[in-house]
DRENBA-371908 format. One line per 10 residues: their letters; for each residue x, y, z of C-alpha. Coordinates in Angstrom, 1 decimal. Layout:
N
a> X,Y,Z; ...
END
This chain:
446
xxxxxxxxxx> -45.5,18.4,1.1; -41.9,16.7,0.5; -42.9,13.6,2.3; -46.0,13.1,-0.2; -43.8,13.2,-2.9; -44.8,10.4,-5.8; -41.1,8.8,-5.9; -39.0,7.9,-3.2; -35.9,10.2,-4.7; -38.2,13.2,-4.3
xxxxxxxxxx> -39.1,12.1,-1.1; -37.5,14.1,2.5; -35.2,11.9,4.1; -35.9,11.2,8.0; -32.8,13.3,8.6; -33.7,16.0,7.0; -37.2,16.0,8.3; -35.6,16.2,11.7; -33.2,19.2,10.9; -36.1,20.8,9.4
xxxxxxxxxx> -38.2,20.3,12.6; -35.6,21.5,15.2; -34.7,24.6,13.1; -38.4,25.5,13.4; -38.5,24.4,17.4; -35.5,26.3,17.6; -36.7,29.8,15.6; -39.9,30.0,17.6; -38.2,28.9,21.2; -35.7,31.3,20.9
xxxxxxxxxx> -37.9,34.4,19.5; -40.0,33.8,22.8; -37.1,33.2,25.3; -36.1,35.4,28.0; -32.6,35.1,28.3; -31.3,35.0,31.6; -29.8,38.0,33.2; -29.2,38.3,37.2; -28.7,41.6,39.1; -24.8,42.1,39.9
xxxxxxxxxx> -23.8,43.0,43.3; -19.8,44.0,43.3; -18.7,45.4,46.4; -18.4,48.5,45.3; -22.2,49.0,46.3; -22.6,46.8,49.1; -19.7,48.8,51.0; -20.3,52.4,51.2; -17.0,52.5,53.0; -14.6,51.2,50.0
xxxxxxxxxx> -16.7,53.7,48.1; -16.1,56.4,50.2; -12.8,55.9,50.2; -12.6,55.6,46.4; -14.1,58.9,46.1; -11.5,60.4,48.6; -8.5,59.1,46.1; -9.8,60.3,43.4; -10.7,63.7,44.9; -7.2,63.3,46.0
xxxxxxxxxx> -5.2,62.6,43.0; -7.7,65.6,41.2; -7.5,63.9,38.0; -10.5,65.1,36.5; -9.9,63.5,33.4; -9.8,60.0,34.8; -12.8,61.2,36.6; -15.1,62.1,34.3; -14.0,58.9,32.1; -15.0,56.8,34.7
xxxxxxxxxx> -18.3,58.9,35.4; -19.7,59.6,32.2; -18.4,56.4,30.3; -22.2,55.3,31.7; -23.2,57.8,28.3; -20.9,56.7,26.2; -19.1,60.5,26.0; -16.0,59.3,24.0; -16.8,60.6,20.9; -13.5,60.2,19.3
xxxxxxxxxx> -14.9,56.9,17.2; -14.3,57.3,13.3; -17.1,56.2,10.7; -15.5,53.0,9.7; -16.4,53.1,5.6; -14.0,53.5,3.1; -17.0,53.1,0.9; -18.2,57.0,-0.1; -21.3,55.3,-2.7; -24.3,57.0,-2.7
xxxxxxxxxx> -26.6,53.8,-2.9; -25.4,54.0,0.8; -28.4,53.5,3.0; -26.5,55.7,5.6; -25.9,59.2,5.3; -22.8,60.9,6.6; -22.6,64.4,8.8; -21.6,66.9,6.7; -18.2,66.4,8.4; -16.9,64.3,11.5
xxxxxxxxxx> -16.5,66.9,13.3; -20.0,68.4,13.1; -20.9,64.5,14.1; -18.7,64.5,16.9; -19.9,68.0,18.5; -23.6,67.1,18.2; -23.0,63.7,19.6; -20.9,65.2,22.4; -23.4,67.8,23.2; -26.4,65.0,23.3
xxxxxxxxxx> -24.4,63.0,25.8; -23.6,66.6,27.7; -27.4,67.0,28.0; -27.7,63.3,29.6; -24.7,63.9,32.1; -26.9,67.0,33.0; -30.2,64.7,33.5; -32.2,65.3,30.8; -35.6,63.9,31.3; -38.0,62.2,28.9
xxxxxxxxxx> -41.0,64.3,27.6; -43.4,62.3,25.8; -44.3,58.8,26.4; -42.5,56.1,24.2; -45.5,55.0,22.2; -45.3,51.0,22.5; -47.5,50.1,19.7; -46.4,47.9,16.6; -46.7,50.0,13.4; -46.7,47.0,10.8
xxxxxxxxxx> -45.1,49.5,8.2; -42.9,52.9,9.2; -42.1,55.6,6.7; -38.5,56.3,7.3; -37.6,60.2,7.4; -35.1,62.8,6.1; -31.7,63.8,6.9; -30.2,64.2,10.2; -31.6,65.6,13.1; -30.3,68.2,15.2
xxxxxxxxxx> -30.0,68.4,19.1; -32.5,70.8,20.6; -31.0,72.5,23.2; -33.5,73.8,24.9; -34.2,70.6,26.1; -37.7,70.3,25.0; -38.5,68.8,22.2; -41.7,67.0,20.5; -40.8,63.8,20.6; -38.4,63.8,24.6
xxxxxxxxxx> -35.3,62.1,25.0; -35.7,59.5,22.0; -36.5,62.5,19.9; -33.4,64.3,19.9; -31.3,62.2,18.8; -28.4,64.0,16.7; -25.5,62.7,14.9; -27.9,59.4,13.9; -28.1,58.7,10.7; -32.0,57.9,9.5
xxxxxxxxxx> -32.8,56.0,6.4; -33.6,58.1,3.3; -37.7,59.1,2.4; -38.4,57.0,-0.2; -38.2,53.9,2.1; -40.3,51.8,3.8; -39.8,49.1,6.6; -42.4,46.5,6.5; -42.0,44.9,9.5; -42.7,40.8,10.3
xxxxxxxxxx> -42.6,38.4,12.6; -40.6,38.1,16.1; -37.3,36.7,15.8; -35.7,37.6,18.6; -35.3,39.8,22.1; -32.0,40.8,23.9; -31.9,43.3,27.3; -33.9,45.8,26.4; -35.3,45.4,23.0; -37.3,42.4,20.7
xxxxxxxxxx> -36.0,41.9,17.0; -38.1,41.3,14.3; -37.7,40.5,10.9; -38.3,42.9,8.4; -38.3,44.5,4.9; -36.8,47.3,3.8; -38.6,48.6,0.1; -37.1,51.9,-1.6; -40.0,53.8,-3.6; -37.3,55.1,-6.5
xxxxxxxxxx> -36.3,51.9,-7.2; -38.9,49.8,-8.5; -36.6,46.9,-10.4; -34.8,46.7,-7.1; -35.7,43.6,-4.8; -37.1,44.3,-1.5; -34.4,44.0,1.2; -34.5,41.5,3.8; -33.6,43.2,7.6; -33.6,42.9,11.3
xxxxxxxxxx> -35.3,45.7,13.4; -34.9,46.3,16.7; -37.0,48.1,18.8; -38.0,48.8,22.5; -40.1,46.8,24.5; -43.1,47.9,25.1; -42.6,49.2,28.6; -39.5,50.4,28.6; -37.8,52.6,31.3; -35.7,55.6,30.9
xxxxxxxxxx> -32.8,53.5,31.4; -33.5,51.3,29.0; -34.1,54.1,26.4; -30.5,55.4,27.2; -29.3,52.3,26.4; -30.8,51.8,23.1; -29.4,55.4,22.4; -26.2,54.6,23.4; -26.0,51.1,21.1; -26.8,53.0,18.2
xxxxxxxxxx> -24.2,55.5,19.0; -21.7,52.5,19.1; -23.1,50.7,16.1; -23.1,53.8,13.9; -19.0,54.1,14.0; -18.5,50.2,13.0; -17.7,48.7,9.6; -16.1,44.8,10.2; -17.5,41.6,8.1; -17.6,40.1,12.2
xxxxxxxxxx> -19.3,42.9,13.2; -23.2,43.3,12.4; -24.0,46.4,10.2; -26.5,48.9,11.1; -28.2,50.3,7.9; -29.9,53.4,9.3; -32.4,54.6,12.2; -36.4,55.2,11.8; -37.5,58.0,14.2; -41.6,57.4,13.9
xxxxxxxxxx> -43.6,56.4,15.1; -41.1,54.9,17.4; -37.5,54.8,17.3; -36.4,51.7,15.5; -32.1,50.3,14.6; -32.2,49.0,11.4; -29.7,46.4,10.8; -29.0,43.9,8.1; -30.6,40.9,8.2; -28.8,37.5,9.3
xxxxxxxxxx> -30.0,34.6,7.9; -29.3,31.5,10.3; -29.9,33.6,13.6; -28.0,33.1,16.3; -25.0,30.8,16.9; -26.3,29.0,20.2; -29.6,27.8,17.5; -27.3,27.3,15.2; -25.0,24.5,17.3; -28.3,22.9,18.7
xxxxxxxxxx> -29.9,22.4,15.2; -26.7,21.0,13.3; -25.0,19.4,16.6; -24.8,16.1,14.6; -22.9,17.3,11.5; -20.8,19.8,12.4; -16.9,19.9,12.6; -14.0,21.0,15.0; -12.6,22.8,12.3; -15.8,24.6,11.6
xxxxxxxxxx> -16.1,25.6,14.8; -12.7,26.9,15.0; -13.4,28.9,12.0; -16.2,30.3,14.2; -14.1,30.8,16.9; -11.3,32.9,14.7; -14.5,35.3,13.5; -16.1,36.3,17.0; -12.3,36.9,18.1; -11.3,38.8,15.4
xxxxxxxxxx> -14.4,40.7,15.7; -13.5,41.0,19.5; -9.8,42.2,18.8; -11.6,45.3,16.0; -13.7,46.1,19.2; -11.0,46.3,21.7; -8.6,48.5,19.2; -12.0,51.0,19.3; -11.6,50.8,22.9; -15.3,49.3,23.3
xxxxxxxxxx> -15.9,46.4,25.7; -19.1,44.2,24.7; -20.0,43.2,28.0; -22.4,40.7,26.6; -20.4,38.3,24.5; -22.2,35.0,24.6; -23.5,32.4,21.9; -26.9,33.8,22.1; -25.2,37.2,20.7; -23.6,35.7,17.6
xxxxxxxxxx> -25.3,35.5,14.7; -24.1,33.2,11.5; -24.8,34.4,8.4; -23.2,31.1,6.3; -21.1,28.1,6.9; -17.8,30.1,7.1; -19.1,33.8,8.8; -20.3,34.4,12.0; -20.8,38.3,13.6; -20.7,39.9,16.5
xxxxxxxxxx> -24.5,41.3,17.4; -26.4,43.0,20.1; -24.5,46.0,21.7; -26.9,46.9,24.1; -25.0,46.2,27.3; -21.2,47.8,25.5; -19.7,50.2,26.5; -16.9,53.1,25.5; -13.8,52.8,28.2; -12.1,55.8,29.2
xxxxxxxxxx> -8.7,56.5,29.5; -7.8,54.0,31.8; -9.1,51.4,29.2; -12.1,50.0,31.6; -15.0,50.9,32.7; -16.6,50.7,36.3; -20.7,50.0,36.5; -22.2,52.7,38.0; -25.7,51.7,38.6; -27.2,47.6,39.9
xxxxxxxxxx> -28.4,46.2,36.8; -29.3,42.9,35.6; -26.3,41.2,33.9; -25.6,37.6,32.5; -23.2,37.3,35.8; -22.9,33.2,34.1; -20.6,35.0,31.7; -18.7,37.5,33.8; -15.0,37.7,35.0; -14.3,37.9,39.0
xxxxxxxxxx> -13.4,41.4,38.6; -16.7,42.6,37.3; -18.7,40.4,39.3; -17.0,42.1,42.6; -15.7,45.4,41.5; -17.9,46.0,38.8; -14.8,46.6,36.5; -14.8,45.6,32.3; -12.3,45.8,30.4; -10.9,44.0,27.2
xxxxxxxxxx> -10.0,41.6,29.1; -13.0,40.5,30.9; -14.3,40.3,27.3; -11.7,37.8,27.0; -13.5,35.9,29.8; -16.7,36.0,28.4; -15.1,34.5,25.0; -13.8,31.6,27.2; -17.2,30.8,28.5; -18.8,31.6,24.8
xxxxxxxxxx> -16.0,29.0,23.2; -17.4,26.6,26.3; -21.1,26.6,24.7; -19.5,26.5,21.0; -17.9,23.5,21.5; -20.7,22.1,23.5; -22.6,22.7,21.1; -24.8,24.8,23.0; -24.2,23.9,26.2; -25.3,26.1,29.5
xxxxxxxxxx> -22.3,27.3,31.2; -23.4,26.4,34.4; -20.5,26.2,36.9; -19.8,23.1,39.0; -21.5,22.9,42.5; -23.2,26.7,41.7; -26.2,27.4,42.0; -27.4,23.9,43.4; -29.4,25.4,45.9; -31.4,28.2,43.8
xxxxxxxxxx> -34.6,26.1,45.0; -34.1,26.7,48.3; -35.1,30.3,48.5; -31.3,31.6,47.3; -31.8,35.0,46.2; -29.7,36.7,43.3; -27.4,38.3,45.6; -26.3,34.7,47.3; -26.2,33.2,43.7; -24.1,36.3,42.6
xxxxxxxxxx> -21.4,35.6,46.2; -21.4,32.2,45.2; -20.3,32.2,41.6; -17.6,34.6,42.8; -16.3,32.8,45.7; -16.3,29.1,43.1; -14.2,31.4,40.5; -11.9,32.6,43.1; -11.3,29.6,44.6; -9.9,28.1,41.0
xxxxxxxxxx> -13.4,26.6,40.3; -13.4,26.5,35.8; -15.8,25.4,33.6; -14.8,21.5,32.4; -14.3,20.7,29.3; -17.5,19.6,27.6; -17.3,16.3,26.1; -17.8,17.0,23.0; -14.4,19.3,22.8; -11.1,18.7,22.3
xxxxxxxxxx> -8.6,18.7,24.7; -6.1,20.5,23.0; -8.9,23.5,22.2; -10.0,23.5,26.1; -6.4,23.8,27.3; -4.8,26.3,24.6; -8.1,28.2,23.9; -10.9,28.3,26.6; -8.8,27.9,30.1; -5.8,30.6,29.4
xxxxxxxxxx> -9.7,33.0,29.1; -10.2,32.2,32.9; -6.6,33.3,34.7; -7.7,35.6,38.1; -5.6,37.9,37.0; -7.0,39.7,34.0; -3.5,40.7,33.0; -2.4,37.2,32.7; -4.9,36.9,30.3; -4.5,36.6,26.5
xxxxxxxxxx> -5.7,39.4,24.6; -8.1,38.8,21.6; -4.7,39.0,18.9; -3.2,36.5,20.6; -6.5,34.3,20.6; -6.4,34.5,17.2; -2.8,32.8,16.5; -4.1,30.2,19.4; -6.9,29.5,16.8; -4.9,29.6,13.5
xxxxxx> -2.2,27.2,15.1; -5.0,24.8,16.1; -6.8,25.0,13.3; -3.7,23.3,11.6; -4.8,20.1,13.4; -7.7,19.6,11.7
END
């Protein structure tokens, strides 16, 4: 309708037309893609030996501590993770346990009862329910292990949105591992001069497996004990008919749309700004002793010209005492985005975070470029299989093979920010702190 306006002032300007026309590309194409994740084989599960003899040290050592970090860190067990909100209002969407403590023991037992291998009762119902009543209070584990609705159903220490509201939700915007966003609003009955409230809602797939449903537990378990302006907010938790995150809503979606729709007008300096967000984000994360594991444009949302936050904790983890956890299971993993050491030992840490920031700074200031290695992955057409592609991405990184420095960056920002992200050694690393002095000094440059 712009372009038909009666005066040329009125009128759209071609470049605008053209923004206009890739944002849309851009929402669609992305609320359709399949991002791509590749099984990881580290050697821990290729060589029953190594493993054997893994087991034998730790039965050795019998530190049962370290043990049982190491195991049940696949649930999440560490329960030690504080509510991060100062804020005690009542317009809260969120309600609080009666105390942490009571939040912390029905969390703890939940994740007892999965170490124990509870099973799923009923069916996850996969149907779209185009408006879910949201329920009361918090619920309580059953432990007898039954329960009416299975494993989603006995959630406890979640904190579900209050009666009087309703999520109405909309269109597709998104899908990460597990799970499909959509767009939604979130209208409170009480409150009738109160606008409705724009959010994002995440729910399962429609087939999803009992691994899958774990994992969707487990993120809301981690998003539930976050409060950072990097970090995106959950608002609360419907239980029916499905079990849906509720999460605010952010506006320009994600960073790697974001760079491809405003690649012609956007500045070093803002994209250092961006930089200084997602690792200060990063650096809250690590100091909560929870590693991401999926730190990538796609998973960095920007809500305005200045904020970006960290989103989609379906792959993170809680590290146990040893500050790292080992994969316990073959999994599909954006491997593209992994340090050596998880690719062959299946080891993350806050440091192979730190990796995963170098290669997200690599498609930030290529403004949305694929981190595709040099000389990997060539032969992909040939019949290579994941495992091959997975051995040769590790053997190019060990080797000293690095992402180049895309044209469109800086020098200085490739060789003070992105390669110090890619030492071997994880310990030679920078940690996400001292990222964020790299940034602030460089920042000065511009």
């Amino acid at each position: 309708m712009e372009c038909w306006a009666d005066t040329d002032k009125l009128q759209k300007e071609p470049q605008a037309v053209m923004r206009d026309i890739n944002q849309i590309l851009y929402q669609v194409y992305n609320s359709r893609r399949a991002h791509s994740y590749a099984t990881a084989f580290p050697k821990l599960f290729n060589d029953q030996e190594r493993t054997d003899k893994r087991n034998s040290e730790i039965s050795d050592n019998n530190d049962s501590s370290d043990c049982e970090s190491r195991a049940s860190s696949l649930f999440t067990d560490r329960t030690s993770l504080p509510w991060d909100d100062p804020d005690d209002s009542s317009a809260r969407l969120i309600r609080l346990s009666e105390t942490d403590n009571d939040a912390e023991e029905e969390l703890s037992a939940y994740l007892g009862w999965l170490t124990d291998g509870g099973t799923i009762g009923d069916d996850v119902d996969g149907s779209t329910n185009d408006k879910a009543s949201c329920l009361v209070s918090v619920n309580k584990l059953d432990r007898n292990r039954g329960g009416r609705d299975g494993l989603l159903g006995q959630m406890q220490g979640i904190f579900e949105l209050d009666a009087e509201c309703n999520v109405i939700l909309q269109g597709r915007i998104g899908q990460g591992f597990y799970g499909e966003v959509y767009r939604g609003t979130l209208e409170r009955d009480n409150a009738k001069d109160s606008e409705p409230q724009q959010v994002a809602v995440k729910k399962l797939k429609t087939r999803a497996l009992e691994a899958d449903i774990r994992d969707f537990e487990r993120e809301i378990a981690i998003m539930k004990t976050l409060k950072h302006p990097n970090v995106v907010e959950i608002l609360g938790v419907i239980s029916e008919p499905e079990v849906c995150l509720v999460m605010e809503f952010v506006k320009h979606g994600s960073l790697q749309s974001y760079l491809a729709i405003h690649r012609e007008n956007i500045t070093h300096k803002k994209l250092l700004g961006f930089a200084l967000d997602i690792a200060t984000g990063m650096d809250y994360l690590g100091r909560k002793s929870i590693v991401h594991r999926d730190l990538a444009a796609r998973n960095i949302l920007v809500a305005d010209e200045t904020l970006v936050k960290i989103s989609d904790f379906g792959l993170a983890q809680v590290t146990g005492k040893n500050d790292y956890y080992i994969l316990q299971t073959n999994r599909d993993l954006p491997i593209k985005w992994y340090a050596p050491e998880s690719l062959r030992d299946g080891r993350f840490s806050a440091k192979s975070d730190v990796w995963s920031f170098g290669v997200t700074m690599y498609e930030t200031f290529g403004l949305g470029e694929d981190p595709k290695l040099p000389g990997v992955g060539n032969d992909r057409d040939n019949g290579e299989n994941e495992e091959e592609s997975g051995v040769e991405l590790l053997d190019a990184l060990e080797r000293g093979i690095r992402l180049p420095c895309p044209p469109s960056c800086p020098q200085i920002v490739y060789v003070k920010l992105m390669h110090p992200c890619w030492q071997l050694q994880s310990n030679q690393r920078p940690d996400f702190a001292t990222l964020c002095c790299s940034i602030r000094e460089l920042m000065n440059h511009y």
